[in-house]
VOVOKE-556514 format. One record per atom (N, C-alpha, C, CB): atom name; chain; x, y, z; residue number from 1; residue in one letter. Coordinates in steps of 0.05 Angstrom, whole numbers, plus 5000, padded with zeros to 4 digits. Last residue first. Glycine has a CB too. Layout:
BEGIN
{pt "CA","A",{X,Y,Z},NUM,"A"}
...
This chain:
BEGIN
{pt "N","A",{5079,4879,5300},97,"X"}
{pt "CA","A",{5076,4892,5323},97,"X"}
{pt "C","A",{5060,4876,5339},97,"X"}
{pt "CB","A",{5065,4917,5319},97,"X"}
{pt "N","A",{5128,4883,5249},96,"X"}
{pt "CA","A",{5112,4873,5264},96,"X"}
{pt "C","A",{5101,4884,5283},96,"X"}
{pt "CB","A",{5119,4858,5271},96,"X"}
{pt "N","A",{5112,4911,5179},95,"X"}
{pt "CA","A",{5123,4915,5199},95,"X"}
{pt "C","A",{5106,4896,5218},95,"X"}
{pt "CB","A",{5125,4943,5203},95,"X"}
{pt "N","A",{5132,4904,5106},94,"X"}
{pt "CA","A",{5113,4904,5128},94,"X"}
{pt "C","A",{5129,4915,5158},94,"X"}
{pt "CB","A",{5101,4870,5131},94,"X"}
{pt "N","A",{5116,4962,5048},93,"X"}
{pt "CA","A",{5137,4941,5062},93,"X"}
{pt "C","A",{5119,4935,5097},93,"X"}
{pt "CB","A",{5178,4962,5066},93,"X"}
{pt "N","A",{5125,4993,4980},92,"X"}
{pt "CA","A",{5114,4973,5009},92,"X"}
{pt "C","A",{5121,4960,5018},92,"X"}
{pt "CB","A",{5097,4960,5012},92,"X"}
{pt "N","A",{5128,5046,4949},91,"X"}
{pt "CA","A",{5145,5041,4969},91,"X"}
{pt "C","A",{5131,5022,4987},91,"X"}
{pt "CB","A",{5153,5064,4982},91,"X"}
{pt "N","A",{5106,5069,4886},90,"X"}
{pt "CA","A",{5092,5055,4908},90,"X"}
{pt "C","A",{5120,5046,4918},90,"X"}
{pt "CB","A",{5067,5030,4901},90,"X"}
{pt "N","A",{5088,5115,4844},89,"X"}
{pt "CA","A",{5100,5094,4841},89,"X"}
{pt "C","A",{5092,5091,4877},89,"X"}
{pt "CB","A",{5133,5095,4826},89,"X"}
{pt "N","A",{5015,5111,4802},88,"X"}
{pt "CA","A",{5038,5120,4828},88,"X"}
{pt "C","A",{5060,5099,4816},88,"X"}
{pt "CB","A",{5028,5111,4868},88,"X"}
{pt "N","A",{4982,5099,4763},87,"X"}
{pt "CA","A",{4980,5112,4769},87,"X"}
{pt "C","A",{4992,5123,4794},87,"X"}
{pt "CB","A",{4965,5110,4764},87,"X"}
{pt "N","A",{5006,5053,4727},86,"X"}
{pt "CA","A",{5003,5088,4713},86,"X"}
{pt "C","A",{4991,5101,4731},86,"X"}
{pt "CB","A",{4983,5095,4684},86,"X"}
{pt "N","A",{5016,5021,4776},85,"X"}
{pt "CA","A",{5038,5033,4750},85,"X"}
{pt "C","A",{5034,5058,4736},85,"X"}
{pt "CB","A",{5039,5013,4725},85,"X"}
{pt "N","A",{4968,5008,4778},84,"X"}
{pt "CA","A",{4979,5015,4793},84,"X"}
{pt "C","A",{5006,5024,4786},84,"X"}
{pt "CB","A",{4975,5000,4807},84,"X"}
{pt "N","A",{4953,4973,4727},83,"X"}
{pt "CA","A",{4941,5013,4727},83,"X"}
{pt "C","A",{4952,5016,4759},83,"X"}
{pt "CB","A",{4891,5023,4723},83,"X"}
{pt "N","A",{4988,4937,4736},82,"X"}
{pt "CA","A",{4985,4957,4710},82,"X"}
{pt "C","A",{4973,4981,4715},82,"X"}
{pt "CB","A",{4968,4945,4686},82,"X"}
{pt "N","A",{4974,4909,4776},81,"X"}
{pt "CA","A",{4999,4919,4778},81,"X"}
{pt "C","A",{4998,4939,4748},81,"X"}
{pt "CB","A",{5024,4891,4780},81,"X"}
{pt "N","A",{4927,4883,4792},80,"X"}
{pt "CA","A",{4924,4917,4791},80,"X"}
{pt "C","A",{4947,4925,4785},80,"X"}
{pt "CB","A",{4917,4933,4818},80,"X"}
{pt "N","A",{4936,4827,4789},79,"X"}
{pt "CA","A",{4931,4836,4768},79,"X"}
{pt "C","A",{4921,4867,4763},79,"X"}
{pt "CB","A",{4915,4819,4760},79,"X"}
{pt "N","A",{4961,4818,4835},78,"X"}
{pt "CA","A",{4983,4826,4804},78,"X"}
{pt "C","A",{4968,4831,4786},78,"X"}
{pt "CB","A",{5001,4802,4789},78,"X"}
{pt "N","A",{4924,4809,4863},77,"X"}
{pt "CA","A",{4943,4834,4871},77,"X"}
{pt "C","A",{4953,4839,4848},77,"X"}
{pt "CB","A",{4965,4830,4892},77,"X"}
{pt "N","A",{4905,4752,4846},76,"X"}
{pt "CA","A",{4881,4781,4849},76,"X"}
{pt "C","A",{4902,4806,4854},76,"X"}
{pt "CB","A",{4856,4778,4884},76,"X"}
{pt "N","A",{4954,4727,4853},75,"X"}
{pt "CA","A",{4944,4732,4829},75,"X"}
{pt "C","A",{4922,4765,4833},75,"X"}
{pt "CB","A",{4927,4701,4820},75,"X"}
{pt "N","A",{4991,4750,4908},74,"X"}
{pt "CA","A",{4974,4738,4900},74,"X"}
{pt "C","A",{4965,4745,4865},74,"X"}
{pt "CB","A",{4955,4743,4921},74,"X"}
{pt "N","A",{5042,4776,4935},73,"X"}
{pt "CA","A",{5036,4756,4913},73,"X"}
{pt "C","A",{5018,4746,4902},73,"X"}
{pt "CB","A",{5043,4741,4915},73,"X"}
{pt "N","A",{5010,4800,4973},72,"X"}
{pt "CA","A",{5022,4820,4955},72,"X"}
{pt "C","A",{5035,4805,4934},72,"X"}
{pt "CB","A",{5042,4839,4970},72,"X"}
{pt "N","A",{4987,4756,5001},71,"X"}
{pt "CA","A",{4963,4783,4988},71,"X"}
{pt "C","A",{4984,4798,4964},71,"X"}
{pt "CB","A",{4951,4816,5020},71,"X"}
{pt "N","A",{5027,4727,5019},70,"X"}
{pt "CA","A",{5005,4718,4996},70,"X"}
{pt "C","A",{4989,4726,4982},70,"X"}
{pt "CB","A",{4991,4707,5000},70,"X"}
{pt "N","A",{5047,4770,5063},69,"X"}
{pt "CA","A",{5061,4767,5036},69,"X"}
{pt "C","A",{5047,4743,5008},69,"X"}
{pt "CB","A",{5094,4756,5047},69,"X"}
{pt "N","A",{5001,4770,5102},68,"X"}
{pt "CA","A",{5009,4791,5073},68,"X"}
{pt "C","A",{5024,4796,5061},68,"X"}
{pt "CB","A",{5009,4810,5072},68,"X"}
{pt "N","A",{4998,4716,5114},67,"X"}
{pt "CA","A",{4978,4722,5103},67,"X"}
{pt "C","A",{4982,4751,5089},67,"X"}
{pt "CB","A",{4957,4719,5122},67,"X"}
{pt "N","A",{5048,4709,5143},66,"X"}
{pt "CA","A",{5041,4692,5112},66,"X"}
{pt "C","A",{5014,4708,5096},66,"X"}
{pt "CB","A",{5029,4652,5120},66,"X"}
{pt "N","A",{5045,4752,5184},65,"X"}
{pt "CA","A",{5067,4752,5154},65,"X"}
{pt "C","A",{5057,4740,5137},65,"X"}
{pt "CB","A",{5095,4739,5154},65,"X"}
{pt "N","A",{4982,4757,5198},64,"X"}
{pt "CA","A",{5011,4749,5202},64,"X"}
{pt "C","A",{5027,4751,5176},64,"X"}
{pt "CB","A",{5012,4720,5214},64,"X"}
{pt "N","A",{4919,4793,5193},63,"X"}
{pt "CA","A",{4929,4776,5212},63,"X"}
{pt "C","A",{4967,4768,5226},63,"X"}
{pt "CB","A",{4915,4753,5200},63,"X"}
{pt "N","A",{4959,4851,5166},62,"X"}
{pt "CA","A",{4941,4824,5174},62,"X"}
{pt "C","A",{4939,4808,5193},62,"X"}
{pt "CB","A",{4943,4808,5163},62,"X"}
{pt "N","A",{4929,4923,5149},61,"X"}
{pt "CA","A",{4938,4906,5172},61,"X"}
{pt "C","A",{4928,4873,5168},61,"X"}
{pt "CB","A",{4924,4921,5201},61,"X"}
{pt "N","A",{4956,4981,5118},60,"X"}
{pt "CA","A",{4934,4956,5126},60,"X"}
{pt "C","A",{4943,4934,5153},60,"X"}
{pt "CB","A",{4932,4935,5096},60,"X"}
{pt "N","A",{4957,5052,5105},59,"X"}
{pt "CA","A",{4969,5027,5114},59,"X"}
{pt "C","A",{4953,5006,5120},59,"X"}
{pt "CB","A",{4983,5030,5136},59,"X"}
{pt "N","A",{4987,5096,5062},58,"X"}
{pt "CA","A",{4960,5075,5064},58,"X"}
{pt "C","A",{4986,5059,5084},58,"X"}
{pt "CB","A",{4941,5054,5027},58,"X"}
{pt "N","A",{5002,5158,5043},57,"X"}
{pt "CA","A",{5003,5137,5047},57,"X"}
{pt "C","A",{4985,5117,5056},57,"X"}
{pt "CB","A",{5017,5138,5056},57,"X"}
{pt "N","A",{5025,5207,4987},56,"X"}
{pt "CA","A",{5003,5197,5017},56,"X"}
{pt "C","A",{5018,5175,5026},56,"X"}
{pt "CB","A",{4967,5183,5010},56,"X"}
{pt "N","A",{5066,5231,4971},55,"X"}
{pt "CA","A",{5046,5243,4975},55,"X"}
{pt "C","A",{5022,5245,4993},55,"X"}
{pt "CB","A",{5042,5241,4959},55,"X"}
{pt "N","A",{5142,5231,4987},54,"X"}
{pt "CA","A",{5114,5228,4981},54,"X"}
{pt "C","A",{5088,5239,4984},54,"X"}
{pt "CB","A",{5111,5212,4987},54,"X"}
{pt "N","A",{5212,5246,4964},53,"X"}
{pt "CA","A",{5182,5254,4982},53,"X"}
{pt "C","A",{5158,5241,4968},53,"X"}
{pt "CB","A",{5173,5291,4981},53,"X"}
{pt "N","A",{5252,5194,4983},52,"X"}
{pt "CA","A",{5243,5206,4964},52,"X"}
{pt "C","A",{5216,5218,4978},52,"X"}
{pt "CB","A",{5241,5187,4938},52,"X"}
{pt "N","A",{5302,5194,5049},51,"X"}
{pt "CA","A",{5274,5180,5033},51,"X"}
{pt "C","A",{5265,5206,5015},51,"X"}
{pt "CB","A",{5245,5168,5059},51,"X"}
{pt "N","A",{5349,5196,5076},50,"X"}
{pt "CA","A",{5356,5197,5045},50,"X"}
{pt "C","A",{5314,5202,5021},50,"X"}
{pt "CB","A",{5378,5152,5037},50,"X"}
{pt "N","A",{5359,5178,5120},49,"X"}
{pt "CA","A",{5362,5160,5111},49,"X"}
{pt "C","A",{5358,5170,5078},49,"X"}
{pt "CB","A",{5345,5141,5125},49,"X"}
{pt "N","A",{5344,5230,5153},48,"X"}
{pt "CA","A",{5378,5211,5155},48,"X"}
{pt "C","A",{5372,5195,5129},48,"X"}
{pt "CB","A",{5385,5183,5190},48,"X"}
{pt "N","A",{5302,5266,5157},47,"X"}
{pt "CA","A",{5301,5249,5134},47,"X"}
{pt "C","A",{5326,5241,5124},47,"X"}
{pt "CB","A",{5287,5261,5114},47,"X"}
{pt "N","A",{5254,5288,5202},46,"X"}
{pt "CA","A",{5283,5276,5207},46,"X"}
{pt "C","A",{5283,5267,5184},46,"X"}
{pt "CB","A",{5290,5254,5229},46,"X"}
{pt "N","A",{5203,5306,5194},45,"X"}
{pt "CA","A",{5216,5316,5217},45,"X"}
{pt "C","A",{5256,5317,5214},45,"X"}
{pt "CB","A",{5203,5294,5244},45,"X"}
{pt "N","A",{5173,5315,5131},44,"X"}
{pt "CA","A",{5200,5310,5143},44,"X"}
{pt "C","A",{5206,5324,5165},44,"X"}
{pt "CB","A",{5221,5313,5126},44,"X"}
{pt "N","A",{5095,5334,5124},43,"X"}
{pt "CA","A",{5131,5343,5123},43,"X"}
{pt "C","A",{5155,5327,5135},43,"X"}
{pt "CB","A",{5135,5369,5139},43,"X"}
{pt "N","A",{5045,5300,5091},42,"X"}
{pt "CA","A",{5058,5334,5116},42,"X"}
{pt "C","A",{5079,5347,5107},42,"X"}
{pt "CB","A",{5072,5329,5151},42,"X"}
{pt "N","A",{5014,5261,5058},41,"X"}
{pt "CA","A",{5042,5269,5075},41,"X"}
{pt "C","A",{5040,5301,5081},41,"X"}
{pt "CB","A",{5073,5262,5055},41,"X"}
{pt "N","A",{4954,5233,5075},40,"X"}
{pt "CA","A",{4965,5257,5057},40,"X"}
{pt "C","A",{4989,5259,5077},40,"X"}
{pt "CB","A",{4943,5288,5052},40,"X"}
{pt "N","A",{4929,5174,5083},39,"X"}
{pt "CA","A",{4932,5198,5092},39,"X"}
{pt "C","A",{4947,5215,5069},39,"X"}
{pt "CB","A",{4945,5196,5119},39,"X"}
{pt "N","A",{4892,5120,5118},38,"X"}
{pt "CA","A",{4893,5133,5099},38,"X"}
{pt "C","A",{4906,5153,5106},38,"X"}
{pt "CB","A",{4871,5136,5089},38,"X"}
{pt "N","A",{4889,5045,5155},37,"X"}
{pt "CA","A",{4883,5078,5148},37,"X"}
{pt "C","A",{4895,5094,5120},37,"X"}
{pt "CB","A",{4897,5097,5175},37,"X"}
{pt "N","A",{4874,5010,5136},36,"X"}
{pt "CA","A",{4864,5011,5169},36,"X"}
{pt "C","A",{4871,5046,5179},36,"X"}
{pt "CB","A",{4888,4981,5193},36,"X"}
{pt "N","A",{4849,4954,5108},35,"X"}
{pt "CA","A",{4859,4981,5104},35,"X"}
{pt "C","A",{4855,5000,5133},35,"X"}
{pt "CB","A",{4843,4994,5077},35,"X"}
{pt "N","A",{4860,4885,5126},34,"X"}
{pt "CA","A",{4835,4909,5117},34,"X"}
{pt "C","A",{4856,4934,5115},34,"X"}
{pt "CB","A",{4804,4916,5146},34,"X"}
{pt "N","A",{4860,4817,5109},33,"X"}
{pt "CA","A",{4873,4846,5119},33,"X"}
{pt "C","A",{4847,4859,5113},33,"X"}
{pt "CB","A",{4903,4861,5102},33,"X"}
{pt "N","A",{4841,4763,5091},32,"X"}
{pt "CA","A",{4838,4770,5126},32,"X"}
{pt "C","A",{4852,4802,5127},32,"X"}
{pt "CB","A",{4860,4742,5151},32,"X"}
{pt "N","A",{4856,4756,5035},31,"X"}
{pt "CA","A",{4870,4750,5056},31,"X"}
{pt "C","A",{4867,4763,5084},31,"X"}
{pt "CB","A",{4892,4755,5048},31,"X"}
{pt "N","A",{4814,4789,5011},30,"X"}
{pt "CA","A",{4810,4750,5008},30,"X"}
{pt "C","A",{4832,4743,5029},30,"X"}
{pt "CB","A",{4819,4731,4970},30,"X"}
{pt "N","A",{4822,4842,5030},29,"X"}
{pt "CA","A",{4801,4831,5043},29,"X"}
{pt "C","A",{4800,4797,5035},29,"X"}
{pt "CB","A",{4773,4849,5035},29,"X"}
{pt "N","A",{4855,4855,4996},28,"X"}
{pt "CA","A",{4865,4849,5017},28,"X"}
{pt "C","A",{4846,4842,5037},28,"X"}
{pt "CB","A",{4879,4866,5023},28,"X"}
{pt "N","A",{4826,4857,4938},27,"X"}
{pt "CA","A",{4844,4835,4944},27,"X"}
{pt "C","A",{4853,4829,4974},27,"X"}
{pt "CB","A",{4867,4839,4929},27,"X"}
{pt "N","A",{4786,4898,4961},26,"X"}
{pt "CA","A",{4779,4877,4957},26,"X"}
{pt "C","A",{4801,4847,4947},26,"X"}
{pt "CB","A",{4760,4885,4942},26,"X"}
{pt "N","A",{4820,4943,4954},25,"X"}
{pt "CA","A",{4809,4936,4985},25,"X"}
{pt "C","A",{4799,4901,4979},25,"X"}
{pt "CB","A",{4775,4963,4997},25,"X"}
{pt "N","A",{4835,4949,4906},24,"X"}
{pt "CA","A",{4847,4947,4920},24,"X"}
{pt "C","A",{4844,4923,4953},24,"X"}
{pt "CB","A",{4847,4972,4919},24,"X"}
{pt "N","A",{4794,4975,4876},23,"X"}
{pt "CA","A",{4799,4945,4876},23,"X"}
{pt "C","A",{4814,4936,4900},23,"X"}
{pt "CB","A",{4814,4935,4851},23,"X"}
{pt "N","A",{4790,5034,4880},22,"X"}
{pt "CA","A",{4754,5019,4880},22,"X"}
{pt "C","A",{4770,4988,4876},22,"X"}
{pt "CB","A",{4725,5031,4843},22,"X"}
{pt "N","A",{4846,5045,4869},21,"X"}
{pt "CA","A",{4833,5046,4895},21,"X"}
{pt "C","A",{4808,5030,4905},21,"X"}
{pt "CB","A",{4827,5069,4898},21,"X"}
{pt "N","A",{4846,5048,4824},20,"X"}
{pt "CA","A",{4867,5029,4839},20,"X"}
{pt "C","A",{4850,5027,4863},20,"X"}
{pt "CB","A",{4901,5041,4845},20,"X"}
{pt "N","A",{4816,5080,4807},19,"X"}
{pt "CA","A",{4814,5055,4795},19,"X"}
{pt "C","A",{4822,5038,4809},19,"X"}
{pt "CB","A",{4824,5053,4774},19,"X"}
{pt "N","A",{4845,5127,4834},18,"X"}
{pt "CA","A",{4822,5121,4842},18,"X"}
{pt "C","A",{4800,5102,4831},18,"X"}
{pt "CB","A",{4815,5140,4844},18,"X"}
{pt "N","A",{4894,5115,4798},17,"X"}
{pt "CA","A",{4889,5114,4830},17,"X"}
{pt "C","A",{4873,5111,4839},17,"X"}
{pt "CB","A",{4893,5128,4843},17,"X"}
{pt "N","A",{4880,5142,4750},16,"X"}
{pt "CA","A",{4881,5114,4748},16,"X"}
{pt "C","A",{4883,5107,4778},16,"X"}
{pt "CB","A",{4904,5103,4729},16,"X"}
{pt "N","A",{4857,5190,4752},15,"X"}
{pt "CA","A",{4842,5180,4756},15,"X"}
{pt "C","A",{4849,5151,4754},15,"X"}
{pt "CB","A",{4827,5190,4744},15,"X"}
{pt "N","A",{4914,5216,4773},14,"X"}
{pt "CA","A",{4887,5210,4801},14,"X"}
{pt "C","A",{4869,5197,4789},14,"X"}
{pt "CB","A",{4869,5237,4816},14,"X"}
{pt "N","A",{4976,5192,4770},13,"X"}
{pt "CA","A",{4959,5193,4757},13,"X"}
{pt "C","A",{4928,5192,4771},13,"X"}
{pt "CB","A",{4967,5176,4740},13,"X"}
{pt "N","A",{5021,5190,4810},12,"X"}
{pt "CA","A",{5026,5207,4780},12,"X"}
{pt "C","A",{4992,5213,4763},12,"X"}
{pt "CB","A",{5050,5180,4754},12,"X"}
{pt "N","A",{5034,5197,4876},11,"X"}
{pt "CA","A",{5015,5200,4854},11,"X"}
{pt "C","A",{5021,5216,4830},11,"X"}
{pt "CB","A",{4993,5211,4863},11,"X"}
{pt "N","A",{5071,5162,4907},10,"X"}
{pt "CA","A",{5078,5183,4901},10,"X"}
{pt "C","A",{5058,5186,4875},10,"X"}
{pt "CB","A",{5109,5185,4900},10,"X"}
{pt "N","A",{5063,5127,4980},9,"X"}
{pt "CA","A",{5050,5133,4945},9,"X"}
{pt "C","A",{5060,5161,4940},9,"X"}
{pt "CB","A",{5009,5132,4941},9,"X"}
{pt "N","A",{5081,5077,5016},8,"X"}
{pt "CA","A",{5085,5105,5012},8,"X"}
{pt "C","A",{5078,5107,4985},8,"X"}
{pt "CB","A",{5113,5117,5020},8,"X"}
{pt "N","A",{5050,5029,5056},7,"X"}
{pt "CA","A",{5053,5038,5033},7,"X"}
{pt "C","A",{5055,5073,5030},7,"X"}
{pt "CB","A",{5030,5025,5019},7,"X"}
{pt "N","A",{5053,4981,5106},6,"X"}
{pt "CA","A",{5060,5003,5098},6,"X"}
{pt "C","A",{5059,5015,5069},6,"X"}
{pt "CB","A",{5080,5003,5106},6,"X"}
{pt "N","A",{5028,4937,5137},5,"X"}
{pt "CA","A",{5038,4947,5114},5,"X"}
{pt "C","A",{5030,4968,5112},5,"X"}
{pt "CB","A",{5036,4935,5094},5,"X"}
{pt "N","A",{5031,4898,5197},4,"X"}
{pt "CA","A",{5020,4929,5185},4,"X"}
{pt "C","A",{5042,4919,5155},4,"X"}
{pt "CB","A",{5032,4969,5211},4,"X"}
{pt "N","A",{5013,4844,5224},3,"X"}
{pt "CA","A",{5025,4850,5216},3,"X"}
{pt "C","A",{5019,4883,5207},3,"X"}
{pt "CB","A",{5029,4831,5203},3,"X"}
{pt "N","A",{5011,4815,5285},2,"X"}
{pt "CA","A",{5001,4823,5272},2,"X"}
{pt "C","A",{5012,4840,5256},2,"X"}
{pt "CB","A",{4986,4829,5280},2,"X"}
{pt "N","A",{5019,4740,5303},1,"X"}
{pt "CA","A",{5030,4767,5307},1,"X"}
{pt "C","A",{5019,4785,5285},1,"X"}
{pt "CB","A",{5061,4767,5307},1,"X"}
């Protein structure tokens, strides 16, 4: 079953993001995902649930659950967790479809 992740980014810092960014792709590529799109937030149609505003978002896609919860544990992932820190904070989570 295929999975999506989701990521909502609230950018603090562009040039450490676009550090984040030139690695990124390449941890989720050792686990079979890819990045499957990109974007800039708009606006809140409906916002019941309270959600903080963001800026962009990214979403990827894996093969299955195991394979992108090993990507977002993985060593190669933890080790962007520092300049992914100075440079957003980050909302991720999967979905099935």
């Amino acid at each position: 079953m295929t999975i999506k992740v989701i990521g909502l980014i609230q950018l603090h810092d562009l040039e450490a993001f676009e550090e984040y960014r030139a690695q990124v792709g390449a941890t989720v590529a050792l686990y079979e995902g890819k990045i499957t799109s990109r974007g800039s937030f708009k606006e809140f149609f409906w916002n019941e649930l309270g959600c903080e505003s963001f800026g962009a978002i990214v979403e990827l896609e894996f093969p299955d659950l195991e394979r992108s919860q090993s990507w977002a544990k993985s060593s190669e992932y933890q080790s962007l967790l520092a300049i992914r820190t100075k440079a957003m904070k980050l909302t991720l989570f999967s979905l099935s479809i």
